[in-house]
Each structure stands twice: as C-alpha cells, then as structure tokens.
C-alpha positions in Angstrom: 0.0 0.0 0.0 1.0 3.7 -1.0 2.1 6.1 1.2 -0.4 8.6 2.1 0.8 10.9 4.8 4.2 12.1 5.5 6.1 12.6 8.7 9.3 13.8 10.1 10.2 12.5 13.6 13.2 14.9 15.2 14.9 13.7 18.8 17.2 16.1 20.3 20.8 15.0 19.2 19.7 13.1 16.5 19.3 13.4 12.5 15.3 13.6 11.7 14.0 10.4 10.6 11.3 10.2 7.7 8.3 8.1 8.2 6.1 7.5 5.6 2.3 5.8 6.6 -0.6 4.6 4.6 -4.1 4.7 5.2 -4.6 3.2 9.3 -4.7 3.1 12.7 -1.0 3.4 14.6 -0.4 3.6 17.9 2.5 5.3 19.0 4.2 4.5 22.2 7.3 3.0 23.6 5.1 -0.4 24.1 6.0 -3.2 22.1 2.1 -3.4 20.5 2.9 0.0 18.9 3.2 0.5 15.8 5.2 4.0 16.0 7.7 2.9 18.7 9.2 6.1 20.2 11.7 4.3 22.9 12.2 6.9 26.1 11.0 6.9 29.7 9.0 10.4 29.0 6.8 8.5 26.3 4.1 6.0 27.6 3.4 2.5 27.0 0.6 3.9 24.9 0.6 7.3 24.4 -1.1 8.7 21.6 -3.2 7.3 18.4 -2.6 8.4 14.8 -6.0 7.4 12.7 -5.5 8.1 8.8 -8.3 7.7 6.5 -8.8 9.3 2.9 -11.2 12.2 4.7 -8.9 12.8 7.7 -6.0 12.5 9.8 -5.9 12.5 13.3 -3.9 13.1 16.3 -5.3 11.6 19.9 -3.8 11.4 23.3 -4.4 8.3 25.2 -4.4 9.7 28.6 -0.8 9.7 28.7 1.7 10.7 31.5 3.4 13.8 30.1 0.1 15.1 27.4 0.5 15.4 23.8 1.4 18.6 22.2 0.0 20.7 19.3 0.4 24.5 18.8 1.3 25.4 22.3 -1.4 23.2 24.1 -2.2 20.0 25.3 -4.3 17.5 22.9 -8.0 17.0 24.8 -9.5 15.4 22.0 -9.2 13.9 18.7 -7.0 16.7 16.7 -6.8 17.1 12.7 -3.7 17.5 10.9 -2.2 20.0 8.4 0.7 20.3 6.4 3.3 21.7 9.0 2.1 20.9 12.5 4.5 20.0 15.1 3.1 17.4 17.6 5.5 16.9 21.1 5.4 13.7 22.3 8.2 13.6 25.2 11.4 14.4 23.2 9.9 14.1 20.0 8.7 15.9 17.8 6.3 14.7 14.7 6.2 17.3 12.3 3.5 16.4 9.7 4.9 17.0 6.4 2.0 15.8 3.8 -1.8 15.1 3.8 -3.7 14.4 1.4 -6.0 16.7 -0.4 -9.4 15.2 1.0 -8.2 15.2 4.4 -7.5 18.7 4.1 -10.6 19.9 2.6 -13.0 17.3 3.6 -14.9 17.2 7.4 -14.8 14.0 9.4 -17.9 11.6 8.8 -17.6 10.2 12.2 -17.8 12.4 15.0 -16.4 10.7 18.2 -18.9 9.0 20.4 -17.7 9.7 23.7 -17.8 13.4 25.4 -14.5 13.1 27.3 -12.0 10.8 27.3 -10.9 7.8 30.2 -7.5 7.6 31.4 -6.1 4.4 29.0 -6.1 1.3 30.2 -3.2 -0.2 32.2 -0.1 -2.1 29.9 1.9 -4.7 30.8 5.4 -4.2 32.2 7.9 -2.7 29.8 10.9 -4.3 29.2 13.9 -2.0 29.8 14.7 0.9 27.4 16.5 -0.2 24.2 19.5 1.5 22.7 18.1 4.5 19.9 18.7 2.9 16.8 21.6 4.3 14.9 21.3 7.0 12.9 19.5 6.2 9.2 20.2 7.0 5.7 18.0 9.5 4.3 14.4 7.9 2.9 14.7 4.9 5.3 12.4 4.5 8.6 13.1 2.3 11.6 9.5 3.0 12.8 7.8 0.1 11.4 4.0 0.6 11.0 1.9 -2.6 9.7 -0.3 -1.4 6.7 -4.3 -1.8 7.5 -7.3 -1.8 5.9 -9.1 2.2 6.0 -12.5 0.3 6.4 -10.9 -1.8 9.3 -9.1 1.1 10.8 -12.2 3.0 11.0 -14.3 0.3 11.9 -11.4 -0.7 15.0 -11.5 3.0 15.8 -15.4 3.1 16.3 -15.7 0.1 18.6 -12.7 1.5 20.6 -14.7 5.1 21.0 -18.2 3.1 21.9 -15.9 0.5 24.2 -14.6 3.8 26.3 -17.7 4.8 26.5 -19.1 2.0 28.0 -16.5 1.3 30.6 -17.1 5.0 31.5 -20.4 4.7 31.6 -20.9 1.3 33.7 -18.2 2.1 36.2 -17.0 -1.7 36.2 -14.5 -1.3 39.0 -17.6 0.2 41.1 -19.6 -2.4 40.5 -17.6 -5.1 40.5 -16.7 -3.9 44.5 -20.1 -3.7 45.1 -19.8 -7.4 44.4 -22.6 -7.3 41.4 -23.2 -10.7 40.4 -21.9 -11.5 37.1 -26.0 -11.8 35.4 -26.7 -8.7 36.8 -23.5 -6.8 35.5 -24.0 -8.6 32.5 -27.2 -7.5 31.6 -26.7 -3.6 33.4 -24.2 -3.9 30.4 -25.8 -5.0 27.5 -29.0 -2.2 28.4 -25.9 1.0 28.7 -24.4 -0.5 25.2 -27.7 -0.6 23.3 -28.0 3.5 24.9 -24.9 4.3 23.4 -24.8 2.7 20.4 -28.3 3.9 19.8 -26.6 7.2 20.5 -24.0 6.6 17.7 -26.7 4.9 15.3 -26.7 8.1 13.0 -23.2 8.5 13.1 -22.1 5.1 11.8 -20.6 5.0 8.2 -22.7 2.5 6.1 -21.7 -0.9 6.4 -21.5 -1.5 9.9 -24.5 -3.5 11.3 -25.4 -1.9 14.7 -25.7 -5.4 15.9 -22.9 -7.0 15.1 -20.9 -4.5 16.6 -22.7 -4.6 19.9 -22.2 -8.2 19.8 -18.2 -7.8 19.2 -18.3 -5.0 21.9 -19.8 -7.0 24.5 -17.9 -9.7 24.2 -14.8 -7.7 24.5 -16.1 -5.8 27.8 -17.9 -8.9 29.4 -16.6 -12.0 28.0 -13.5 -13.6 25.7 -13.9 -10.5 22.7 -12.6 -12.1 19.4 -12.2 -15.4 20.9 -16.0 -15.9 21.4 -16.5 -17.1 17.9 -13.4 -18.8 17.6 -14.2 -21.3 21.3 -17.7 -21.8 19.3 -16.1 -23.3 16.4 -16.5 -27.1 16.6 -13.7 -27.0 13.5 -11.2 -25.3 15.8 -9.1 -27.2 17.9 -6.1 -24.8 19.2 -5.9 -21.2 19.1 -3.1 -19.5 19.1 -2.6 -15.6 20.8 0.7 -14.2 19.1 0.3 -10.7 20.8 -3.1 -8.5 20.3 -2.8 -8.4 16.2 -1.9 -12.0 15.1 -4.6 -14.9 16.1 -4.0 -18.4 14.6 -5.9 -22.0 15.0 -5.8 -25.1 14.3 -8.3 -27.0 11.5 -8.3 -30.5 10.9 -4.6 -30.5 11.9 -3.4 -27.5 10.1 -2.4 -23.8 11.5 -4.6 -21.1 9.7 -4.1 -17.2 10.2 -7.7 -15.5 11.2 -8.8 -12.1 10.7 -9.6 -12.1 14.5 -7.4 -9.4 16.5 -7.7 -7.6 19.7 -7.5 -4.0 20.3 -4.3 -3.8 21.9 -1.9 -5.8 24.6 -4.3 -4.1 27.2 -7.6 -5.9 25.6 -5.1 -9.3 25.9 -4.4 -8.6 29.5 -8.1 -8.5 30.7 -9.0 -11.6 28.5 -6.0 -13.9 30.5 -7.4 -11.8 33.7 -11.1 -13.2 33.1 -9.6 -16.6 32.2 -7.1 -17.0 35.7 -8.9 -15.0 38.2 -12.2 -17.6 38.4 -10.1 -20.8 39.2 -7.4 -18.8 41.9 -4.4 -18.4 39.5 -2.6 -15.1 39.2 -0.4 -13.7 36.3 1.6 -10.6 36.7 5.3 -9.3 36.5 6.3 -11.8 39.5 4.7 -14.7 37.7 4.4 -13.9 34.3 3.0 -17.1 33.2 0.5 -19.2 33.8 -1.6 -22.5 33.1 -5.5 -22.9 33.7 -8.6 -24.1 31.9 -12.0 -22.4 30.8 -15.1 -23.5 32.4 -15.9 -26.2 29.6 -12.7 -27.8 30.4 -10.2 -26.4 27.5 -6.4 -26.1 28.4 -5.1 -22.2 28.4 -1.7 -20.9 28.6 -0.6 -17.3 28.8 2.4 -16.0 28.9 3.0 -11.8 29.0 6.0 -9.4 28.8 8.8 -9.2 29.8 9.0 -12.8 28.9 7.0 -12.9 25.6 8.7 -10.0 23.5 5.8 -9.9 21.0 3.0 -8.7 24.1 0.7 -11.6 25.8 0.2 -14.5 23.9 -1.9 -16.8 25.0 -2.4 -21.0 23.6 -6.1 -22.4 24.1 -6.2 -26.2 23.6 -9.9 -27.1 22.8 -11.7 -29.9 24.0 -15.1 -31.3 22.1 -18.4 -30.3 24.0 -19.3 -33.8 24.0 -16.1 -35.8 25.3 -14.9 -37.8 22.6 -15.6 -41.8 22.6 -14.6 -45.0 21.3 -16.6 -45.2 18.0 -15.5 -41.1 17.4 -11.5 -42.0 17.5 -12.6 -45.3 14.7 -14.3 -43.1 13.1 -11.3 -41.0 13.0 -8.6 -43.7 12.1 -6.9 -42.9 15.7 -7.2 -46.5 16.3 -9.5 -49.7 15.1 -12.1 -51.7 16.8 -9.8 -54.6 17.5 -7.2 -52.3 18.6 -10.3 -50.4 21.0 -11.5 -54.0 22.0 -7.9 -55.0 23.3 -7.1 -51.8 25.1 -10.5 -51.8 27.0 -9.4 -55.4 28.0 -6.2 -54.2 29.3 -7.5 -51.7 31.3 -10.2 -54.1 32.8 -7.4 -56.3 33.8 -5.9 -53.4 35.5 -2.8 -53.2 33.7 -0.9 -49.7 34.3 -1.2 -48.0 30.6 1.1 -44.7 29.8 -0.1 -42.8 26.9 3.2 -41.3 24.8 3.6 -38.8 22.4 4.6 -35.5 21.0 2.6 -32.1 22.1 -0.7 -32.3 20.0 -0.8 -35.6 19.3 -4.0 -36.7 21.6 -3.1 -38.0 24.3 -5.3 -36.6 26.8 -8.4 -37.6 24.5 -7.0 -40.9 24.4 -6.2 -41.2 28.4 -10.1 -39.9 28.7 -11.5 -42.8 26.3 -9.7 -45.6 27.8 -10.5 -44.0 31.5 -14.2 -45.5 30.3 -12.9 -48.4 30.5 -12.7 -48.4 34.3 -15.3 -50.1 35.9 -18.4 -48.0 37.5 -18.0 -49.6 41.2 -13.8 -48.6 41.2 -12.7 -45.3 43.5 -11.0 -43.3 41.0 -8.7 -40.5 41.9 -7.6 -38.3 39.1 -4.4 -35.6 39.4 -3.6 -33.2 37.4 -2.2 -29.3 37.0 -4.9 -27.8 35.0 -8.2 -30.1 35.2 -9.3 -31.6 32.1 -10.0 -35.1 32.3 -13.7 -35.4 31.9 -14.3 -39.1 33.2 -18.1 -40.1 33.4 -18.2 -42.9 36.3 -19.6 -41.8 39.7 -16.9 -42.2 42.0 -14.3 -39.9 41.1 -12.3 -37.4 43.2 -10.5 -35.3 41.2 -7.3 -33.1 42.5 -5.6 -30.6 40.9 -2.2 -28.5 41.8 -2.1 -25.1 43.2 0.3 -22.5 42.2 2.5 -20.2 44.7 0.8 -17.0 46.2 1.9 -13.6 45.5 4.6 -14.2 48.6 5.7 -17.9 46.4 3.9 -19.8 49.0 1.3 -22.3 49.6 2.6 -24.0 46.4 0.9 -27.8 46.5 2.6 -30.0 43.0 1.6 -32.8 41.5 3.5 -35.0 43.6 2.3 -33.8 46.6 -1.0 -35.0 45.1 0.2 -38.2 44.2 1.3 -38.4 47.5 -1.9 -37.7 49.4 -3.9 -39.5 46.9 -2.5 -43.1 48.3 -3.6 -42.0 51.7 -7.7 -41.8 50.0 -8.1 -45.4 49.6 -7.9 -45.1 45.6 -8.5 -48.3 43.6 -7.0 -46.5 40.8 -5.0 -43.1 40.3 -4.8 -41.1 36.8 -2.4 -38.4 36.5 -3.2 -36.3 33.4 0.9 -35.8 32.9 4.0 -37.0 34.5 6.9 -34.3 34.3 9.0 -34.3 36.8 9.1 -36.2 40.5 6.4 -37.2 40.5 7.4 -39.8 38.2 8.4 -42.0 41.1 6.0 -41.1 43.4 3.6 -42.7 40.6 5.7 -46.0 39.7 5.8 -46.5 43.5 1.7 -46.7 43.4 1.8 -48.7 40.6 4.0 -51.4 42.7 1.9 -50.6 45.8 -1.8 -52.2 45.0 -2.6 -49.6 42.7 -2.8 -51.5 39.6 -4.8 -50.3 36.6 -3.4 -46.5 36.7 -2.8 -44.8 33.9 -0.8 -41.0 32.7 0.6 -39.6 29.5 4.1 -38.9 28.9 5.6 -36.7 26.6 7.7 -38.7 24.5 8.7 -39.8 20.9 8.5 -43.1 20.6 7.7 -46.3 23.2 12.1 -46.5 23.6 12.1 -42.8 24.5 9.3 -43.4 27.3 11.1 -45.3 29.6 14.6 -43.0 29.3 11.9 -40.0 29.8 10.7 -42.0 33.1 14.4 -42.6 34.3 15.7 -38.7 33.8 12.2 -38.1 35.7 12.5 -40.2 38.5 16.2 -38.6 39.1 15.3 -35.1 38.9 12.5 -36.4 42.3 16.2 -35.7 44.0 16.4 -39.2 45.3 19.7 -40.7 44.9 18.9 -44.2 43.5 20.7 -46.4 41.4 20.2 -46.6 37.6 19.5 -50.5 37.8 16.9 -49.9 40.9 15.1 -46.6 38.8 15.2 -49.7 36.1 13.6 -52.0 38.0 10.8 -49.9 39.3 10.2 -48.8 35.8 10.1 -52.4 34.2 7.9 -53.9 37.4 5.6 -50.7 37.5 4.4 -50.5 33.5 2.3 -53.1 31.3 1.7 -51.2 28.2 2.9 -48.6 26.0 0.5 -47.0 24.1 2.1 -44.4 21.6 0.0 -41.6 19.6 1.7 -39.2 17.1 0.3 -36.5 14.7 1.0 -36.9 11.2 1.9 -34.7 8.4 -1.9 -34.8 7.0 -3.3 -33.4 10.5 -4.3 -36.5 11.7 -3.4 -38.1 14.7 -3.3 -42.0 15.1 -1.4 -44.6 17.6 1.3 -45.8 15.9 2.9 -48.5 19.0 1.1 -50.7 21.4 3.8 -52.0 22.8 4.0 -54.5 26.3 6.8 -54.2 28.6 8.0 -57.4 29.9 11.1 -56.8 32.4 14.3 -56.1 33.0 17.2 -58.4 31.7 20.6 -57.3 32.8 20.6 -53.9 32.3 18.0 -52.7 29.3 13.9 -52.9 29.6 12.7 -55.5 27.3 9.6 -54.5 25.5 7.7 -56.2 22.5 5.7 -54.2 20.2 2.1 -55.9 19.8 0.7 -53.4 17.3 2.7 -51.1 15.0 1.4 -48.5 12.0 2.4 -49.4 8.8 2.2 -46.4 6.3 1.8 -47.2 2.6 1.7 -44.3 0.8 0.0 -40.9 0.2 -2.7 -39.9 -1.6 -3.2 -37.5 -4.3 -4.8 -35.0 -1.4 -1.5 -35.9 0.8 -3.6 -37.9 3.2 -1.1 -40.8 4.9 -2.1 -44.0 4.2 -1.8 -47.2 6.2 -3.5 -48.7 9.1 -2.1 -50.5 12.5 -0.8 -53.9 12.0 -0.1 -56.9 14.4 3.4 -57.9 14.5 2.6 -61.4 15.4 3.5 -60.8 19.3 1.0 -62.4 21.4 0.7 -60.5 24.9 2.1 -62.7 27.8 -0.8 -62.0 29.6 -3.4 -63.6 26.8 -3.7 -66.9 28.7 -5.0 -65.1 31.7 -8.3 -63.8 30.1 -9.7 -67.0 30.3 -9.7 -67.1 33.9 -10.8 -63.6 33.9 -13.8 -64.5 31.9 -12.3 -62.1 29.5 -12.7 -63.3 25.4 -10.0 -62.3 22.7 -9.2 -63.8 19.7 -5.7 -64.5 19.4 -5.8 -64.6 15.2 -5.9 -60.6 15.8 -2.0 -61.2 17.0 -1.1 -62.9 13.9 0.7 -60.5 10.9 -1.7 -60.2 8.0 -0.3 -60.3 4.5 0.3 -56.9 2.7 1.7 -55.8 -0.6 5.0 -57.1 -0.9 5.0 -60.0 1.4 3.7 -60.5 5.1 3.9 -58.1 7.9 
C-alpha cells in the first residue's frame, strides 16, 4: 500500500528520521504493540493514536503521562492534521509534512462517540529501554508501521470510541466492589451499550451492522472479545494468541491465520485476567506465566511481557463439548475396533497404561476414552495441573495442583497430590501428565496395590518413554541407582501406548507395545501393534493402518480365567503388498 501521509520525527541530538504511513490506525508508544515505537522513559506505553483515512487525519492522546502537544497546548480530543504541524510527544517531535487533499478539505464523517475521554487502560510491564537505533540513511524508517485496511481502521476506531464509553459509563470497578453478580452486571451492560450505540446509530458510516458491533463489543467488555467465535467453532481445535494483532488455529490438523485481533496488549491482558482470576491463579510481572482451563474444560496458557517479547500470547487447547468416545477416534482412524476391544481389555485387567507422544498428538483424549474403560464400582482419583479429564463414572475425586501465592507460598505439586492420593483409599489413580518427580511417586503406586493406573508422557517413541521416566524419577532428587530406577520402571508398567500427529493433521497410535522386564541392564519391550504407512494420496492424506506384528501378549492366557474373550488370530501379521507383515 502507497504512502499517504508524510512525517518527520526529530529527537534532540539526533538526524530527523522520515516516516512514511498509509491509510490506518497506529499507535505510538514505547510499548512493544505500537506501531510507532518512540523508545524513552517520558513516552508512555501507549501514548497517543494516529488514525488516517482518505477524509482525515488524526492526532489523539491516550491519557498519557506527560500530554500530547500541538500549537502550544495540550491534545484534549481527537486533533486534525495539516501540512506543517508540530506534535511533542516527550522528546519528540512529529512534524506532519504531507496530507492528502481530502483530508484537508474534507470534514470527518464520524464524530467521536464519547464526550471526554478515560485515562487508557493499564499495559503490561515494559521491558527496559533499548539503545536509539543508529542514525538512518536518508528515505529509510526504523519506525515500522503494519499497513491496514481504511474500512478496518475505521471500523477498529469506532468500537474502541463506543468501548470507552461503556466502561465509563458502567463504572465496572464500582460495581464489580459492590460485588454485582456477574448476570446482573451482565445485563446492566448489554442495556448501557444498546443506549450508546443507539446514541451513535446516525453516526455510523454505512456498512457497519449496529448489531454486530454490539455483539463484538460485549464480548470484548464482558466475555473472551474475538475469541467468542473462535471457542464456538466445533472446527477449531487450538488457538493461538501471538500478541493483540496476530490470532492463529488449528483446522483439521493444520495452523490457519484468522482475521480475528484484539484491540491492543491491554484488551489481551483482561482476557487472560477473566480466564485465571475464576479458578485462583494469578499472572503478573512476579509470575508472568500461567496454566489454567476455561469453564468447559479447554487447556489455556498465557504467557505476557517481559517474557513474551511480541505482548501476551496466549495458547487455548480445545476440548469437544461432548467428550470424545470410542466409535468417534474409529471413526477417526486414531485406532480400530480390535485395537479399542484390546485396550478396553487391558484396562479391565488393570494393567498400568502410559499414553506417549509429541505435544498435540491426543493423548489426553485418548487417556479420557480408555479412562471409560474403568469399571463404575472402582474409587478413582484423578491428578492433574490444569483439570481436564472429563471421566463419566460416579466415583471420582479429582485433585488438581495449586500455584504459589503472590509471597511464592502455599505451592501444592503434582506430587504432593500423588502423595496424598495413596492416603484416600484409591483403587485406581490417573495423572493427566507426569513431568517431573512425581514420576516415582507414581511407579511406586503402581508397585503398591494400585494397579490399573494410567498417565501420558511426553515422548517420541515407546524406547524414548522409559529413558523419559528414568531422567524423571532422578530429577524427584532421590539418589537411586540406575539399575533400581530400572527395575521400578520395568515392574511398574504393562503397556505402552504411543500416539503421534501426522503430516496430514491426523493423529493416530502408531505402538502398542508391552513391557516385559528387565534383563541385565535394558527394559525389554515387545511391540504388539505397530502402523504401517503405505503411501499418500493425491490430497497428501497418509495411508496405512495398524498392523499386528505377530506378538502375542504374555498376559493372553490369563483372560480366560478372567472370563475375558479375545481372539488370538488378531495377534497374527496379515499379508500386505509385498509380502507378510
């Protein structure tokens, strides 16, 4: 896009730099989410807005520390430009150089909404000041500005005028002390947006649905904002929060770019607030980074500045509505009904299962499917740092970790959980992950009565498990052995059961694998089941399906006096293309 107005930015002691914009929206600030990044202590995070559309251009303060300058006073209110002005912002000053014709001659179709304008909304922590760049050739600009749409700069403009007006209107600190319940602040804020936006109704350029944008406005002020739609998309499994402007997801296995964004790190900051604060978990400068989970069970990480050096991002893993089941993952080529048949038999014969794989590969959903399996009249204790397991059977107490206070204390882990969970008389115990210590802690309840447990582990191949376990049992800061770690490992797990995500999207188990002991020094595991890929298609889909490798579990001849059926001709390598496998 074309260069539209022209700038000059002078710093005492430096060459003036050139800055040429299109058509847009920029903040300026020494913030990392602005797009005019002016890097000294007397400039604020967000300190002024420059809005440029083919009728206008204009200069706003956003309730900034030191004011904005124009002509000898401080900016109040949206400002227009002209050829010539010098605007102060700390120890800068932008000297407009060019505007268009139009926006010279032509009045502004949109008259703000709101009368006066709120202090701006808190930032996140700055990072320290960087070194001012070095001094630039003529005709080049380290101000880096991202070019926007006019319609969607006006459009972004608009909801941010009717959004200030709301919040100034409502009060929601006021009424959120008053301790308002959240239906009653809800609907005390859908009556003072319809007022204002009814207000602005004749105002609105044509185009813009009144109630549409009410809808996107009250979702920013009350709920998620832009990730509303995006949690209602059955299609989308993961989205990804790369700072206020960038918003990714997942489809059918594959990372798309949406045209979703937020208004600025701020808007971010009191999404991850409305996320954390319900459930007890904090994120600040002394903890910038947290897990937790969203009331229908979906996984959320944030993480914010100064650690993230792009503004807050935040990761949303997506669970289905209705919990996955057996027939869904068949219908999905995760796994067979043979396969499904034999796994539900293991986990009746209470054989302890770890579920491997990379990040993104399934394995909760699978740990939650063959968590069916469990018998209804079994005590079942579930452990985990962010709940998610959604298990159906009436008996379940479910646990989950604490972070540190504001002071870093009052911290309860995982394996403190594991732990306390032998003490509760559990028939069974599920931790949703095993990362650390608590590795031991759970091999010890497996060798303690607690047979039939189950976790996931992250890991890249059934081998890679039990060296993952070993380096985790070590870090518990017990000095044991290697050959004892080995032993506890080898006695502790029956089965293997290995999940990885394919190039295609899909996800499928690709081991079923049995560990049988220890000899000498090395595990000794058998796989039962492998996948066998045999080619792609023309639309790159993998092809292949999983295959016995003629292993016969050593545990088949106890399922007769289990009363358990299996037919041992599913152990036995079918012929394929090429010869038998």
């Amino acid at each position: 896009m074309s260069a539209e107005f022209s700038f000059i930015i002078k710093q005492p002691g430096t060459s003036p730099t050139p800055l040429d914009l299109p058509l847009g929206s920029f903040l300026i600030g020494r913030g990392k989410g602005c797009g005019i990044r002016l890097r000294h202590p007397e400039v604020s995070e967000r300190h002024a807005r420059l809005v440029l559309t083919r009728d206008r251009g204009t200069i706003e303060d956003l309730g900034s520390a030191n004011g904005t300058w124009t002509g000898g006073r401080h900016i109040e209110a949206p400002t227009p430009l002209a050829a010539g002005q010098e605007i102060g912002i700390g120890p800068y000053l932008l000297i407009v150089q060019r505007v268009p014709e139009a926006a010279a001659h032509v009045p502004p179709p949109v008259p703000p909404v709101q009368t006066s304008e709120p202090p701006a909304p808190p930032s996140p922590p700055a990072a320290p000041p960087a070194p001012q760049p070095a001094e630039q050739p003529a005709g080049k600009s380290p101000f880096r500005a991202p070019p926007t749409d006019p319609k969607v700069a006006i459009r972004r403009e608009i909801k941010n005028q009717i959004h200030r007006e709301l919040v100034q209107r409502l009060d929601l600190k006021r009424l959120t002390a008053a301790r308002v319940n959240a239906a009653e602040l809800q609907q005390r804020a859908r009556e003072t947006l319809d007022a204002v936006i009814a207000e602005a109704r004749d105002k609105l350029p044509p185009g813009i649905d009144p109630g549409q944008l009410a809808i996107e406005i009250f979702n920013e002020a009350m709920r998620l904002g832009p990730l509303e739609e995006l949690l209602a998309d059955e299609s989308v499994t993961e989205i990804m929060i790369n700072g206020p402007h960038q918003v990714y997801v997942e489809r059918h296995g594959k990372l798309e770019l949406t045209d979703q964004n937020f208004m600025d790190d701020a808007s971010v900051l009191a999404i991850i607030e409305r996320i954390v604060s319900p459930i007890g978990r904090r994120i600040d400068e002394s903890q910038p980074y947290v897990d937790a989970r969203l009331p229908d069970g979906s996984r959320v990480n944030a993480i914010i500045p100064p650690l993230s050096l792009i503004g807050p991002c935040v990761t949303i893993r997506k669970f289905s509505r209705v919990p996955l089941t057996e027939a869904d993952l068949i219908r999905f080529g995760t796994w067979t009904a043979e396969m499904a048949n034999f796994l539900s038999i293991c986990v009746q014969m209470r054989k302890n299962i770890i579920v491997s794989g990379g990040t993104g590969s399934g394995k909760t959903t699978l740990l939650n499917v063959l968590s069916d399996y469990i018998p209804e009249g079994e005590r079942i204790v579930t452990i985990e740092d962010a709940a998610e397991l959604r298990l159906g059977q009436p008996h379940l107490v479910r646990l989950e970790a604490r972070p540190p206070n504001i002071e870093g204390r009052g911290a309860i882990i995982i394996r403190d959980l594991v732990r306390n969970a032998l003490r509760m008389r559990p028939d069974r115990i599920i931790v949703g992950e095993c990362r650390g210590g608590e590795a031991l802690d759970m091999l010890q309840a497996m060798n303690t009565g607690h047979d039939g447990s189950l976790t996931t582990v992250h890991a890249n191949s059934p081998r890679d498990v039990i060296s993952r376990l070993e380096t985790m049992v070590m870090m518990s800061g017990m000095d044991l052995p290697s050959r004892a770690i080995r032993e506890q490992i080898s006695s502790a797990i029956d089965m293997i059961v290995h999940e990885a995500r394919f190039s295609d999207g899909t996800r499928r188990i690709t081991h079923v694998t049995e560990v049988l002991g220890l000899e000498g020094t090395q595990t000794v595991m058998q796989d039962i089941f492998e996948f066998v890929q045999t080619g792609v298609d023309a639309d790159g889909r993998i092809l292949g399906a999983l295959r016995p490798t003629g292993a016969v579990p050593t545990f088949f001849e106890q399922l007769k006096a289990r009363g358990l059926e299996l037919d041992v001709k599913m152990f036995q390598p079918q012929p394929v293309e090429g010869g038998i496998r």
